[in-house]
C-alpha positions in Angstrom: 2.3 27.5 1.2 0.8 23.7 1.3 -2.6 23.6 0.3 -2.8 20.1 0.3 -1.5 16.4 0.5 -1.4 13.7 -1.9 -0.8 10.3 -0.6 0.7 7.2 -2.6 -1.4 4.1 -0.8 1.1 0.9 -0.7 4.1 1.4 1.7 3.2 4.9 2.2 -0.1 4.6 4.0 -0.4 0.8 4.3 1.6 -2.5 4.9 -0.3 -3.7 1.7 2.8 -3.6 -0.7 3.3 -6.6 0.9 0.5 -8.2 -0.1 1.2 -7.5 -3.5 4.7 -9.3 -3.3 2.8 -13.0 -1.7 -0.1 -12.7 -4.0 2.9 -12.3 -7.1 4.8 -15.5 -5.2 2.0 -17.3 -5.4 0.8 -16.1 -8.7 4.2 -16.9 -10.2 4.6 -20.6 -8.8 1.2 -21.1 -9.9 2.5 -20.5 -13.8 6.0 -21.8 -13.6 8.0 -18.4 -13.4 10.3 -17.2 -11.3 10.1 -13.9 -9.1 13.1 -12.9 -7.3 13.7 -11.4 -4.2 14.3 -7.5 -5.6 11.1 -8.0 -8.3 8.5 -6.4 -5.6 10.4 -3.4 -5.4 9.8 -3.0 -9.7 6.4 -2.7 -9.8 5.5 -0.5 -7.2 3.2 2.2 -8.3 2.8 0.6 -11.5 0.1 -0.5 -13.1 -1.7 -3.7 -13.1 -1.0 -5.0 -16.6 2.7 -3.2 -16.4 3.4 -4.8 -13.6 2.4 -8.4 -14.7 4.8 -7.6 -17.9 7.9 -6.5 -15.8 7.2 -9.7 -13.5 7.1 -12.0 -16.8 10.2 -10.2 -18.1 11.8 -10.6 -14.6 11.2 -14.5 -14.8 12.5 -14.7 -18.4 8.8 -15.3 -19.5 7.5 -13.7 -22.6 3.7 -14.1 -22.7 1.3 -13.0 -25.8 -1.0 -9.8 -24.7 -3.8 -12.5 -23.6 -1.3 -15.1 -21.6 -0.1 -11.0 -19.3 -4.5 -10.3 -18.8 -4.6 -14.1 -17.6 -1.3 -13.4 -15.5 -2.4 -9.8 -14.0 -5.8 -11.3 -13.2 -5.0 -14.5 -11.3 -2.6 -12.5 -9.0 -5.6 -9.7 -8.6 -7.5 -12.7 -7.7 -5.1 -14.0 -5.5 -4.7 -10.6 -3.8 -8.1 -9.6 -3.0 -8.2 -12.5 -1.2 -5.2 -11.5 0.7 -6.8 -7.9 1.2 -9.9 -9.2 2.4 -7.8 -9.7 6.1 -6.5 -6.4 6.2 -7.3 -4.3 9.2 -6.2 -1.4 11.1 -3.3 -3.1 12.0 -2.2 -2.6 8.6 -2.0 0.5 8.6 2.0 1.7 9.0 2.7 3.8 12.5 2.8 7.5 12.4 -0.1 7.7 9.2 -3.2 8.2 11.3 -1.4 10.8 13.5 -0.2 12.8 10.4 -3.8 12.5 9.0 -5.4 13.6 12.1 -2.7 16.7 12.4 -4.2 17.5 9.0 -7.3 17.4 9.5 -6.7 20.0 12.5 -5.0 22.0 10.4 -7.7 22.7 7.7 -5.5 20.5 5.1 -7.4 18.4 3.1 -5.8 14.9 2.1 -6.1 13.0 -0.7 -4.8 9.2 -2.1 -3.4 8.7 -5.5 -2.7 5.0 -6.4 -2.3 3.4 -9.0 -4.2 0.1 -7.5 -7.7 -0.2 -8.4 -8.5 -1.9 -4.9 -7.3 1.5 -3.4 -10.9 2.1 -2.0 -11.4 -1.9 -0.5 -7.9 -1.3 1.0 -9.2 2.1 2.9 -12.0 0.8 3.8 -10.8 -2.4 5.4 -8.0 -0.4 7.3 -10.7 2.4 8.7 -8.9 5.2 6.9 -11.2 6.4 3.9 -12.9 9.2 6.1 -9.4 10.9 6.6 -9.1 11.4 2.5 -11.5 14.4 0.5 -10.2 12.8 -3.0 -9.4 9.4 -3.7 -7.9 8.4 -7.3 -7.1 4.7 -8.0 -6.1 3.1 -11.1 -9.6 2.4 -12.4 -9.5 6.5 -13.1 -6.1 6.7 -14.7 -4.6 5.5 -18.2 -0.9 5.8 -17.9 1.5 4.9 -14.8 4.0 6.3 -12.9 7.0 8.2 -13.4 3.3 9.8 -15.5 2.1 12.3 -13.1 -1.3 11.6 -14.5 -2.5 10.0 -10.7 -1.5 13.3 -9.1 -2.7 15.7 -11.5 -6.0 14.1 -11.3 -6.3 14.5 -6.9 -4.6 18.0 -7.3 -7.5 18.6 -9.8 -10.3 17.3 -7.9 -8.6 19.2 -4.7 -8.8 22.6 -6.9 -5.2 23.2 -5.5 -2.7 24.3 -7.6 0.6 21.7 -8.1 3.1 24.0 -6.3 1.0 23.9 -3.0 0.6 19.9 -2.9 2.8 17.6 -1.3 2.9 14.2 -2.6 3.7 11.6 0.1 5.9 8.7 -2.0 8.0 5.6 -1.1 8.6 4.9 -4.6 10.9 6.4 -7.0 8.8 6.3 -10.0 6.2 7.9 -7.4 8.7 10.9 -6.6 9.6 11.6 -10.7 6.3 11.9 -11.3 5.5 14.5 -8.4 8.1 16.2 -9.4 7.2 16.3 -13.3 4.0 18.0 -12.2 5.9 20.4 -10.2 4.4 19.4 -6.3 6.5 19.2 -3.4 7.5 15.6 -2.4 7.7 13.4 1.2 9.0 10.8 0.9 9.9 7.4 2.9 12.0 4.2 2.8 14.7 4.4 0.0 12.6 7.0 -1.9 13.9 9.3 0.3 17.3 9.3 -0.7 15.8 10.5 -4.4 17.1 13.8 -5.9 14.8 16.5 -5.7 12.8 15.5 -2.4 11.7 17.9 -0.5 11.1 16.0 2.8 12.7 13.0 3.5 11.5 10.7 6.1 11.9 8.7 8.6 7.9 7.7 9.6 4.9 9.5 8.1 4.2 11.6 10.7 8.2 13.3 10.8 5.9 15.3 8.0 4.4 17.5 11.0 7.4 18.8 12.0 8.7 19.6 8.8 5.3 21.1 7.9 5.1 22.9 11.2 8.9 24.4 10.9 9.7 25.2 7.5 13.3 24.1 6.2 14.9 23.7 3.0 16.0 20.4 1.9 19.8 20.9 2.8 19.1 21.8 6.7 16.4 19.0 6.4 18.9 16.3 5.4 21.3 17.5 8.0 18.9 16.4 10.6 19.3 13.1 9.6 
């Protein structure tokens, strides 16, 4: 029985992942390192401060613990000001029909990201009344594959981990739903991940599937 949702934000709810990757290109040129075409796909759901250290590592740049602060907070600089455009175009097709399907259905929704500008983002792209919990990375200590994010919206949701879906694009994203034991969505190249319950095509495929239960194998035969 689902009892809930869990969504990951960037490339799951919103085109902001890639904001991340043109606020990292310009971060890097501004400090002389590299960041190569495959390095934006790395960091998602990751941390701030992780994510500057795989960028750095990516580049073949080793910075000291106070050169990786500088390095994180110039590209949060840099994309806050990207964010501060965002609108409701951002948001990716099928995600405001899946929330409002939801809602109908008595199933509350929550976001779990790992980005501290989780809330700015949902509230520039007009979605933050669809969510009942909202858990950014200003509430968590430890990243993803850690399940920490999830366990914290399943808490605040009072649902138990079995009857949450989590909604991933990331692989990191669907280890760590599946180390707490929810269901998993997921989308883009996630969805070829072992162990995912629904993989999709566009957020709102997760009607369907919700309204007409199916294990995985028929589910992947679909596709």
């Amino acid at each position: 029985m689902i009892e809930a949702v869990i969504f990951d934000l960037d490339g799951v709810l919103t085109r902001s992942d890639r904001y991340h990757t043109a606020a990292w290109r310009k971060t890097c040129a501004q400090w002389g390192i590299p960041f190569g075409d495959g390095t934006g796909d790395l960091v998602r759901g990751v941390s701030r401060l992780e994510s500057a250290r795989i960028v750095a590592a990516q580049g073949g740049v080793e910075l000291t613990a106070d050169q990786l602060a500088a390095f994180a907070e110039e590209k949060n600089r840099n994309y806050v000001s990207l964010l501060t455009g965002m609108t409701r175009e951002d948001v990716i097709p099928g995600v405001v029909e899946l929330l409002a399907w939801l809602r109908t259905q008595n199933i509350p929704a929550a976001v779990a990201s790992s980005s501290k500008n989780a809330p700015l983002i949902l509230e520039k792209t007009g979605l933050k009344g669809y969510f009942t919990v909202i858990v950014d990375g200003s509430q968590i200590t430890r990243s993803k594959p850690d399940p920490q994010v999830f366990q914290k919206a399943a808490d605040a949701l009072g649902v138990g981990y079995a009857n949450c879906v989590v909604v991933e694009d990331a692989v990191s994203g669907v280890q760590a739903a599946l180390a707490l034991g929810c269901q998993v969505a997921a989308v883009g190249r996630a969805a070829q991940s072992e162990g995912v319950t629904y993989p999709l095509k566009k957020p709102d495929d997760l009607i369907r599937q919700l309204s007409v239960p199916v294990s995985p194998d028929q589910e992947r035969k679909l596709h």
